[in-house]
C-alpha positions as CSV (number, residue, x, y, z in Angstrom):
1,X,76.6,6.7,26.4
2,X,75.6,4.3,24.0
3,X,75.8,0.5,24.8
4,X,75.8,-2.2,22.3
5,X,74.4,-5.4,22.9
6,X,75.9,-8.1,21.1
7,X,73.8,-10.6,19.2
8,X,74.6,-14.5,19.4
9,X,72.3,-17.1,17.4
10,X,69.5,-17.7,20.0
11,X,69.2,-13.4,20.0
12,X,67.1,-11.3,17.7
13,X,67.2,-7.5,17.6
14,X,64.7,-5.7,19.2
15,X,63.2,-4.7,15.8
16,X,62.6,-8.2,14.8
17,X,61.0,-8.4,17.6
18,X,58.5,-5.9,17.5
19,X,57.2,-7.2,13.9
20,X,55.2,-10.1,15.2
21,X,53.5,-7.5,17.2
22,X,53.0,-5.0,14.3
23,X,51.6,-7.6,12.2
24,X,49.5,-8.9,14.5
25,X,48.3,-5.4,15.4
26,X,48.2,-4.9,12.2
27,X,46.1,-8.1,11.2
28,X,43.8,-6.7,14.3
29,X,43.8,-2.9,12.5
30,X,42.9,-5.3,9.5
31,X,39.6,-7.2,10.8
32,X,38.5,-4.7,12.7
33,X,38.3,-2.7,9.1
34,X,37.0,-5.4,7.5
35,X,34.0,-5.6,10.6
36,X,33.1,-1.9,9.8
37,X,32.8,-2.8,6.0
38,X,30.7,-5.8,6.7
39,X,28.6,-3.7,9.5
40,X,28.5,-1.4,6.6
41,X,27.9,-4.1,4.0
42,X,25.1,-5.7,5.9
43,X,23.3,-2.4,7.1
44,X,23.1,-1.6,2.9
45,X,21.5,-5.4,2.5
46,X,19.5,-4.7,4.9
47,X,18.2,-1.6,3.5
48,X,18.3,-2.9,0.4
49,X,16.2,-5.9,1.4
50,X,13.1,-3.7,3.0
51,X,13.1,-1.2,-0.4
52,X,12.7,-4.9,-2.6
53,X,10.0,-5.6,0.1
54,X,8.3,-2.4,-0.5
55,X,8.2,-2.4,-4.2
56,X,6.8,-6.1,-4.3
57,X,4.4,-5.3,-2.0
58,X,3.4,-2.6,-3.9
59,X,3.3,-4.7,-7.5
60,X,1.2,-6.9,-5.8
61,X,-1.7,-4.4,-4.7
62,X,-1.3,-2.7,-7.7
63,X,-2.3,-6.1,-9.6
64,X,-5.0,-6.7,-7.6
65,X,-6.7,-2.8,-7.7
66,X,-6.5,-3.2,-12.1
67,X,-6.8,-6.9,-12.5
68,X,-7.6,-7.6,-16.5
69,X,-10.7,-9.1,-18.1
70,X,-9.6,-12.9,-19.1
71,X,-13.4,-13.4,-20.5
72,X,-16.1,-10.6,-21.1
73,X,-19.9,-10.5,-21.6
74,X,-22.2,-9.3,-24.0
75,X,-25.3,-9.0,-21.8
76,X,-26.2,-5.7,-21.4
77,X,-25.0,-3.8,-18.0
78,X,-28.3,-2.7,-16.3
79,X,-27.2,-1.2,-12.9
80,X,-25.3,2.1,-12.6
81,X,-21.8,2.5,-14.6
82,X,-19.5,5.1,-13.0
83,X,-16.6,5.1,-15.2
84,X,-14.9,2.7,-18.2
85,X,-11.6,1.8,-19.2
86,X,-10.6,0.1,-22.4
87,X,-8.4,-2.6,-22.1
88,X,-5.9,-4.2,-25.0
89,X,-5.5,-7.5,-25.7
90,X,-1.9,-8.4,-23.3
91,X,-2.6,-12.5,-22.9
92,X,-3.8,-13.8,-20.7
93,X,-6.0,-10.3,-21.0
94,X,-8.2,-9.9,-23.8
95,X,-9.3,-6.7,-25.6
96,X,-12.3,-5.6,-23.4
97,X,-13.5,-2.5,-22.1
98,X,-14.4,-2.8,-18.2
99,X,-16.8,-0.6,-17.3
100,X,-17.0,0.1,-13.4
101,X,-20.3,-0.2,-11.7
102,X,-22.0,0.4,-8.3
103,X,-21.3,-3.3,-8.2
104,X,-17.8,-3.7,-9.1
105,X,-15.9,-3.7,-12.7
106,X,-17.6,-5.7,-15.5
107,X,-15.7,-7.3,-18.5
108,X,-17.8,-5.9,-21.7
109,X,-17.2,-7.3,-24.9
110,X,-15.9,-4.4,-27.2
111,X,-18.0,-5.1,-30.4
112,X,-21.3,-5.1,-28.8
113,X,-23.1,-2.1,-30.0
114,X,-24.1,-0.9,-26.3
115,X,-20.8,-1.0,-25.3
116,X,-19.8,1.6,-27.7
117,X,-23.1,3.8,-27.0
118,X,-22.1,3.9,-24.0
119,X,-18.3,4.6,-23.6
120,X,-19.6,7.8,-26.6
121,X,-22.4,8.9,-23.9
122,X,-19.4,8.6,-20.8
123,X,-17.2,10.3,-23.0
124,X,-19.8,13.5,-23.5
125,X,-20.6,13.4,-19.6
126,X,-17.0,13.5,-18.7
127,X,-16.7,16.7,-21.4
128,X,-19.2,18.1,-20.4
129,X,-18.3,18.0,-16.9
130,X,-14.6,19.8,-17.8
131,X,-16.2,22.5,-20.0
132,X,-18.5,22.8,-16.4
133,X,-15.5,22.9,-14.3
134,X,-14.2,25.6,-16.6
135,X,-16.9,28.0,-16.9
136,X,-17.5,28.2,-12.8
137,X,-14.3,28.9,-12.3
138,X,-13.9,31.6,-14.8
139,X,-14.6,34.9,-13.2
140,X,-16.7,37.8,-15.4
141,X,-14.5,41.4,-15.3
């Protein structure tokens, strides 16, 4: 059996009823979503934030393992010279070749005539050590 109620002013039907509660459980469904995304949102900050760490910590040993020649000298290098590298004028760095000793990188003008003596005699040593490399490891049939 089925039983109307009747509805004066002062009632509301059930269903109208329930909508405040819908909405509001709703509007609950509806922060709690919007707390996962921020969660979510500040967990990708967060890793975004230690990766930007990283690289700037990394571009700052990195400038100070290759810092560049700002002045160089045309005295002759007298203690032992391991290695080179020629560096191109990028101001505040000016065209130099920095030759790397058993007491750290020196700042060598590039026009001196030493200098280039000595990057050609470098550049023989280090051929001469990659034909060496080449022949021991070739095997005889």
């Amino acid at each position: 059996m089925i039983v109307f109620k009747p509805i004066g002013d002062h009632e509301q039907p059930d269903h109208l009823h329930l909508q405040p509660c819908l909405r509001k459980t709703r509007g609950q469904l509806s922060n709690s979503h919007n707390m996962h995304l921020s969660q979510k949102s500040m967990g990708s900050l967060a890793v975004i934030a230690v990766l930007l760490c990283i690289a700037i910590m990394g571009a700052n040993g990195q400038q100070k393992k290759s810092e560049c020649c700002k002045e160089v000298s045309t005295e002759k290098i007298t203690v032992p010279i391991t290695g080179f590298q020629l560096q191109r004028k990028n101001p505040p760095c000016v065209k130099a070749v920095i030759f790397f000793t058993t007491e750290g990188p020196k700042c060598s003008h590039w026009r001196e005539n030493w200098v280039q003596d000595k990057i050609l005699e470098l550049r023989k040593l280090q051929s001469g050590e990659k034909g060496q490399k080449k022949d021991s490891s070739t095997v005889a049939p």
